[in-house]
FINU-519034 format. One record per residue (C-alpha): residue number from 1; x, y, z. Coordinates in steps of 0.1 Angstrom, whole numbers, plus 5000, padded with zeros to 4 digits. Each point is the difference from the previous one (the first is absolute). Layout:
BEGIN
{NUM,{X,Y,Z}}
...
# end
This chain:
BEGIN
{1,{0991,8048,3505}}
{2,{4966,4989,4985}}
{3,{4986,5009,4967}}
{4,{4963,4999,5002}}
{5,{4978,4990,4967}}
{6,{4965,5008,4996}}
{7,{4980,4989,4966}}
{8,{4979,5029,4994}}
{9,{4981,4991,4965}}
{10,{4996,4971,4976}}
{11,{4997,4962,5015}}
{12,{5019,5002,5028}}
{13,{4981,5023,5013}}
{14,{4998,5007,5039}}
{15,{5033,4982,5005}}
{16,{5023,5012,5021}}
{17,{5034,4990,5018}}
{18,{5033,5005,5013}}
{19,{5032,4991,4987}}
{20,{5029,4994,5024}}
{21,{5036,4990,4995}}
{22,{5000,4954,5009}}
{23,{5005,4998,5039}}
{24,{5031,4977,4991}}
{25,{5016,5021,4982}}
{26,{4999,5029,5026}}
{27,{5016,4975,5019}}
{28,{5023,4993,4982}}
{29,{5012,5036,4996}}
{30,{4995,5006,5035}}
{31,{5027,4970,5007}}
{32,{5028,5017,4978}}
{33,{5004,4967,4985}}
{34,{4986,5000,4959}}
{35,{5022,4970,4992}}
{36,{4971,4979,4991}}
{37,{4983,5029,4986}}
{38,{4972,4988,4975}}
{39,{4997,5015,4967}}
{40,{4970,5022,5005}}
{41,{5018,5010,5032}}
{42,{4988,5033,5014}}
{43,{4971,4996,4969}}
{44,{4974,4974,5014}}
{45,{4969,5018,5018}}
{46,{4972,4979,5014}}
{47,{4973,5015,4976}}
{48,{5010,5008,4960}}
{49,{4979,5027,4987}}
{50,{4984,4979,4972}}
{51,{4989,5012,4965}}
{52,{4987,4981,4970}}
{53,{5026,4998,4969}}
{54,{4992,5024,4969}}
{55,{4976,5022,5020}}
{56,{5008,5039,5005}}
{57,{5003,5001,5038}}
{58,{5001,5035,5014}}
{59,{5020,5008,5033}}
{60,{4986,5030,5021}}
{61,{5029,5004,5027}}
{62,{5002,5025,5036}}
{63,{5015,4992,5029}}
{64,{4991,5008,5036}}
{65,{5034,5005,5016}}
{66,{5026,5011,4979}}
{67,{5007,5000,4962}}
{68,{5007,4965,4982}}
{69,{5001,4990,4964}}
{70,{4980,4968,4981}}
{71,{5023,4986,4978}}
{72,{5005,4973,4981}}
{73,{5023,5002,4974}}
{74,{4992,4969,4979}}
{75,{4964,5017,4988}}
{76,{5020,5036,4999}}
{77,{4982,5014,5030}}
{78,{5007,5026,5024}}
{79,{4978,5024,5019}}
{80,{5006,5014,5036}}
{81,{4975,4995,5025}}
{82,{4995,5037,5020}}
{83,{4985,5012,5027}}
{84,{4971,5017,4994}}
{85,{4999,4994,4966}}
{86,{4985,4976,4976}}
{87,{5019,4993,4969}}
{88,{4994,4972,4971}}
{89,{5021,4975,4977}}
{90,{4992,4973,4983}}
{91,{5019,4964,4989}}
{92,{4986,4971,4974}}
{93,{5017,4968,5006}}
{94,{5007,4981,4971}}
{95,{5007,4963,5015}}
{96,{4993,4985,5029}}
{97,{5025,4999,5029}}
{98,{5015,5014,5028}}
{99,{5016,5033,4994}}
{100,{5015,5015,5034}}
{101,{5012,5039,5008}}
{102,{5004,5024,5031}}
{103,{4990,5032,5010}}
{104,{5025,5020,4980}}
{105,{4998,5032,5027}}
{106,{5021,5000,5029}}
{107,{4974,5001,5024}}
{108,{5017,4992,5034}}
{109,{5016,4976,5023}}
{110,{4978,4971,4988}}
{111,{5002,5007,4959}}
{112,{5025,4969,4995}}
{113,{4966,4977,5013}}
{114,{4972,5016,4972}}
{115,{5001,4977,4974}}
{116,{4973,4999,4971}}
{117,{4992,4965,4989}}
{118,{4975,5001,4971}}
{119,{4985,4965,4985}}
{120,{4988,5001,4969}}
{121,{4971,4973,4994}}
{122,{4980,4984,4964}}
{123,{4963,5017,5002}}
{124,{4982,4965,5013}}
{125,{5027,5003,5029}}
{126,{4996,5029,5007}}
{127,{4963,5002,5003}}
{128,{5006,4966,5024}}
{129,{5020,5019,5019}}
{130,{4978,5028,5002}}
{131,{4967,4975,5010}}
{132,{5025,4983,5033}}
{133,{5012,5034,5009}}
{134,{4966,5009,5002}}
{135,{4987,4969,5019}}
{136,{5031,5003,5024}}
{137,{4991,5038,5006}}
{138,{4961,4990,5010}}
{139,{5013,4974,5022}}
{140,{5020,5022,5019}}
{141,{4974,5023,5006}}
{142,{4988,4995,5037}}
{143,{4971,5015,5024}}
{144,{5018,5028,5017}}
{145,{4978,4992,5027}}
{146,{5010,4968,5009}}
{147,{5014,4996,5035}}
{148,{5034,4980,5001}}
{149,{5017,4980,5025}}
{150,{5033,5009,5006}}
{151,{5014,4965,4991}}
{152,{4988,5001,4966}}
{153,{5008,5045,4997}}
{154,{5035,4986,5004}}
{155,{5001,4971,4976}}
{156,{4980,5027,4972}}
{157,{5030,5028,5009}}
{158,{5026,4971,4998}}
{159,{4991,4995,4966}}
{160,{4995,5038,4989}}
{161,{5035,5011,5019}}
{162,{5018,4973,4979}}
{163,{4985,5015,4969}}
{164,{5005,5035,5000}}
{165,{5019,5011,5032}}
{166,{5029,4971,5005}}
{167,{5017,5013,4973}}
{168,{5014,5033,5016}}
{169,{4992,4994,5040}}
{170,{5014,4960,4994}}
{171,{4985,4968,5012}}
{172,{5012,5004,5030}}
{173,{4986,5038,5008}}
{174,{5034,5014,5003}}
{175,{5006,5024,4973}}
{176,{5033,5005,4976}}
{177,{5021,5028,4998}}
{178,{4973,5031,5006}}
{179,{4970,4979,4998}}
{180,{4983,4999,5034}}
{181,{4999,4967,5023}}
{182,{4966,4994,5007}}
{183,{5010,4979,5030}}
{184,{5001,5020,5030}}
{185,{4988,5025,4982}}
{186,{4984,5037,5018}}
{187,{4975,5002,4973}}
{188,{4991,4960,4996}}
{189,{4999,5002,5041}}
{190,{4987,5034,5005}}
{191,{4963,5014,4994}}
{192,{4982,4978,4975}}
{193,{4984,5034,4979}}
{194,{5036,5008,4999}}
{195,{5006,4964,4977}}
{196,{4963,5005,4985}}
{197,{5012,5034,4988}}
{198,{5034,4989,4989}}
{199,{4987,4970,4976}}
{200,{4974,5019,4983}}
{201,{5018,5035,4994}}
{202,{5041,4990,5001}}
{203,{5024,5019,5013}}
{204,{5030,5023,5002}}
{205,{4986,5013,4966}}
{206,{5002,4962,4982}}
{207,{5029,4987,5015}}
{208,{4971,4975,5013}}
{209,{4974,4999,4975}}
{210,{4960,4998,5003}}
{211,{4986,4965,5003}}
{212,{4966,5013,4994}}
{213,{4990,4985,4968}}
{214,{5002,4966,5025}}
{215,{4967,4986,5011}}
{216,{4987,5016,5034}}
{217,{5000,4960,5011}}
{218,{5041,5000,4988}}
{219,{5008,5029,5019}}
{220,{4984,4990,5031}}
{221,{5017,4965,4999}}
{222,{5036,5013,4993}}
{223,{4999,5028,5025}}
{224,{4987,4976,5024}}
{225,{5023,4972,4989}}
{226,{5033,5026,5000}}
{227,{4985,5006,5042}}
{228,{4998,4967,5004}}
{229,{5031,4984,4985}}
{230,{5038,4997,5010}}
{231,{5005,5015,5031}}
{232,{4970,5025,4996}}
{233,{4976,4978,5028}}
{234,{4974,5031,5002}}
{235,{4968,4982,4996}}
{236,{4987,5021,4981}}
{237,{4974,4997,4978}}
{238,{4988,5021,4969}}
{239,{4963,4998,4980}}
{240,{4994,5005,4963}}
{241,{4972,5019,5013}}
{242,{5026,5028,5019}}
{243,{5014,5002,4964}}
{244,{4974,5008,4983}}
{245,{4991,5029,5029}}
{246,{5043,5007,4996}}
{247,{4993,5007,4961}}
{248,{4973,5025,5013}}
{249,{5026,5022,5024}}
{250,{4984,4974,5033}}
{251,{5028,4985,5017}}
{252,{4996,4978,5029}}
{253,{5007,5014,5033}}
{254,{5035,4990,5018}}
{255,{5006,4960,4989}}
{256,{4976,4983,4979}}
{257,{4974,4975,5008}}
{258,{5017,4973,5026}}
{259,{4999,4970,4985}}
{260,{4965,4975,5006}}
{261,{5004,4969,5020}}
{262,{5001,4968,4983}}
{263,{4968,4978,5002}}
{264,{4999,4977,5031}}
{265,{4988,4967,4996}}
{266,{4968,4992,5013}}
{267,{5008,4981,5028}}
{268,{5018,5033,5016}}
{269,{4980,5025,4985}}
{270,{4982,5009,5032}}
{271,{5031,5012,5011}}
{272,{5013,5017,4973}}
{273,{5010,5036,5004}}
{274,{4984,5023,4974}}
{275,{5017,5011,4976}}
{276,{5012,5039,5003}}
{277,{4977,5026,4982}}
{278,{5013,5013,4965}}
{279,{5011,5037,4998}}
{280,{4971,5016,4982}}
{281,{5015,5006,4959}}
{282,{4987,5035,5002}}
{283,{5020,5013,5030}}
{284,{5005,5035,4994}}
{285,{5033,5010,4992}}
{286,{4997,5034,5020}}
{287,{4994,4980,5034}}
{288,{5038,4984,4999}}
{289,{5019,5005,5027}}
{290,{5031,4985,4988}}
{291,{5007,5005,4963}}
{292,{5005,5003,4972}}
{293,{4980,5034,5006}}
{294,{4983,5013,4972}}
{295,{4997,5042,4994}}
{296,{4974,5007,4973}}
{297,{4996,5040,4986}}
{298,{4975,5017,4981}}
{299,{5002,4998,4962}}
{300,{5026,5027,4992}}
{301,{5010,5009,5031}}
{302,{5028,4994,5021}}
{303,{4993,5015,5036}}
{304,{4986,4974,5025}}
{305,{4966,5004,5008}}
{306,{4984,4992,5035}}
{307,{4999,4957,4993}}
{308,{5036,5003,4986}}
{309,{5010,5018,5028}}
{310,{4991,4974,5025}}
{311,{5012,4970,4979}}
{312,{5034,5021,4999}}
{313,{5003,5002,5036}}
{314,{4988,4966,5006}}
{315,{5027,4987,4984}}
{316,{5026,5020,5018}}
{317,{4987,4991,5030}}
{318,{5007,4966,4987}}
{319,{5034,5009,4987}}
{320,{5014,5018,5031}}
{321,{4989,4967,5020}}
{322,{5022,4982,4977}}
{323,{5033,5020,5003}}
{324,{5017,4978,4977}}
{325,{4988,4994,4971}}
{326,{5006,5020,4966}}
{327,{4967,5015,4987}}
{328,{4991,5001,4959}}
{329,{4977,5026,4981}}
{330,{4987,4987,4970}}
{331,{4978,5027,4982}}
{332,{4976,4984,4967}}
{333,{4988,5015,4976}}
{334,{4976,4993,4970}}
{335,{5007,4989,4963}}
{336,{4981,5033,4986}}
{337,{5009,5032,4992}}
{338,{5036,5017,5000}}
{339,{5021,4972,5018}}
{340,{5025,5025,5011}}
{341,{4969,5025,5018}}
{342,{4986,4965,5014}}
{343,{5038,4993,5017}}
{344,{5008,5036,5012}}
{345,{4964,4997,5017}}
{346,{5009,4967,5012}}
{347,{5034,5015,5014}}
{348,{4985,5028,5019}}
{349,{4972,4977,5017}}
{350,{5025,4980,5012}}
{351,{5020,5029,5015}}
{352,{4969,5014,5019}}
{353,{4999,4966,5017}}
{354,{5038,5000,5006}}
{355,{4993,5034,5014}}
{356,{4970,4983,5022}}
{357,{5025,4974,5016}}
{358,{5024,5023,5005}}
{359,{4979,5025,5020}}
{360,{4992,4969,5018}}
{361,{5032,4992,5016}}
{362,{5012,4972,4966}}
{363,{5037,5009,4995}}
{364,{5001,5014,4963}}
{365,{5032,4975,4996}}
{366,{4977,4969,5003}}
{367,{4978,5008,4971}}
{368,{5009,4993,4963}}
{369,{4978,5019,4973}}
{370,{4998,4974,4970}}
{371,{4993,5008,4964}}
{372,{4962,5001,4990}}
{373,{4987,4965,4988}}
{374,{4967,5003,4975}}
{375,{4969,4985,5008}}
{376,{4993,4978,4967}}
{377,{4963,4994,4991}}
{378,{4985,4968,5019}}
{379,{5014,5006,5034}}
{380,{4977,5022,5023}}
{381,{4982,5031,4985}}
{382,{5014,5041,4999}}
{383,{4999,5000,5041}}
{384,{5032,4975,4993}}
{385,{5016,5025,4978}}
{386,{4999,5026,5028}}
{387,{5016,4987,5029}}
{388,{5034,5000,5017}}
{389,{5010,4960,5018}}
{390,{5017,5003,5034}}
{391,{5019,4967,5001}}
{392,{5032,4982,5015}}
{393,{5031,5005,4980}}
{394,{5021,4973,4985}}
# end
């Protein structure tokens, strides 16, 4: 479970991050064997939230899932972190240090692995740390319109999949306990959109979080590096430019873009296949044929209008070819207004289309309704906010 930091005023300014539980020590909990458990065991993240020492720092907290709690008892704080709301604290470190605490609300299956690890740094230190942060966040920032080789995708997703996704799915793309295996998986395997859609929004209501704050160029290489890796051999290959048309409600049709042959050398380049054409970024996500189907409805409404209707029956045509697979319903809704009007209109959208595949031969035991998830600001515009996702089960 991450905790995700972003510096909203003062120096650090811009900064943003995510702070997960150290791979190793997942591990190491994973194993069932803590003998050589370290001191900070089950406390060391791979990014601190850093503050300078005798500065007021306040702490606006909300949570996109479920509710969880900022605390950290040495600077007596505490605030829960809810959805839908914003709420504020604030801390003043007196020395320097590392002062450690946890999210003090039981929030779920993964609350023993949400540590808060705050450094506490001298006011030239801090402003050096500041100035690198800053340096390291320009250098990351890449064209979104480069076109990548799948060779070098896969050694860019190596390195982001190590850094924020190893921790839960493992090194070895297998999973723990209810964590999902990667290898072999029907999602990793199946539709590309279907992956596209999954990394940027989550899933199951948070049980696997947003990756969108990620770089479009990060979440094309670890999508195509997860497709690419262990015994996943699809060849598949996914832009930053189909990102940035993903963020936009454009996902690519069926797989993504197959992967470009590597450069021949000169002396056979005369016979040299060409290298496949890219799938364009701004396929539109209406003309799918094989999921993850996408139902949009009028703002405040909930019956299906002529273009939902057909995207409804396209995807139980779709469905009823594949006898044997579970289907999910995943209503969204938007951050504004009265969250419980936004998820009773969410529920009801997603019954009409249940209602859609069941007039169209689905059997009504295949489909699972899931909870509303919210739309957060960033990710698409209010069309987002007012569809229903026809999807594979897990």
């Amino acid at each position: 479970m991450e905790v995700g930091y972003d510096y909203l005023s003062g120096e650090g300014e811009g900064l943003s991050y995510i702070s997960t539980l150290d791979t190793a020590q997942r591990q190491m909990s994973n194993s069932g064997d803590v003998s050589q458990a370290p001191v900070d065991y089950l406390f060391k993240v791979d990014n601190p939230l850093v503050v300078p020492v005798n500065k007021k720092v306040r702490v606006i907290t909300t949570a996109n899932d479920v509710i969880h709690s900022f605390m950290v008892p040495a600077f007596g704080v505490k605030q829960d972190a809810i959805p839908g709301f914003v709420r504020d604290t604030w801390f003043r470190a007196e020395k320097t240090g590392d002062y450690y605490g946890q999210c003090a609300e039981l929030c779920g299956k993964e609350h023993a692995y949400m540590p808060i690890h705050v450094k506490v740094l001298s006011a030239e230190d801090y402003s050096k740390w500041v100035a690198e942060e800053k340096k390291k966040s320009e250098a990351k920032k890449d064209d979104p319109n480069k076109v990548w080789v799948l060779t070098d995708l896969v050694a860019r997703g190596e390195k982001v999949y190590a850094a924020n996704c190893a921790a839960c799915h493992q090194a070895n793309g297998k999973g723990a306990g209810p964590i999902k295996a990667l290898d072999g998986s029907p999602v990793v395997l199946g539709p590309t959109a279907d992956m596209m859609h999954t990394v940027l929004e989550g899933r199951a209501n948070g049980a696997m979080p947003a990756w969108k704050q990620l770089s479009d160029t990060d979440l094309a290489a670890v999508v195509t590096y997860t497709k690419n890796h262990w015994s996943n051999k699809t060849g598949t290959l996914v832009q930053p430019a189909q990102f940035v048309a993903a963020r936009g409600g454009k996902f690519p049709e069926g797989g993504g873009a197959p992967a470009p042959a590597a450069a021949a050398p000169a002396a056979d380049s005369a016979s040299a296949a060409p290298a496949p054409a890219a799938v364009p970024a701004s396929a539109d996500v209406t003309a799918q044929a094989n999921g993850p189907f996408q139902i949009f409805f009028e703002t405040g409404k909930s019956e299906l209008g002529p273009e939902a209707q057909a995207e409804a029956k396209r995807a139980a045509d779709f469905w009823n070819a594949h006898k044997d697979g579970k289907i999910a319903l995943s209503g969204f809704v938007d951050s504004t207004g009265s969250a419980d009007a936004n998820a009773e209109l969410a529920k009801k959208r997603a019954q009409a289309v249940a209602k859609v595949l069941t007039d169209n031969g689905v059997a009504a035991d295949r489909i699972e309704l899931r909870k509303p998830e919210t739309v957060t600001a960033g990710v698409g515009d209010d069309r987002q906010a007012r569809r229903v996702d026809v999807l594979a089960a897990q």
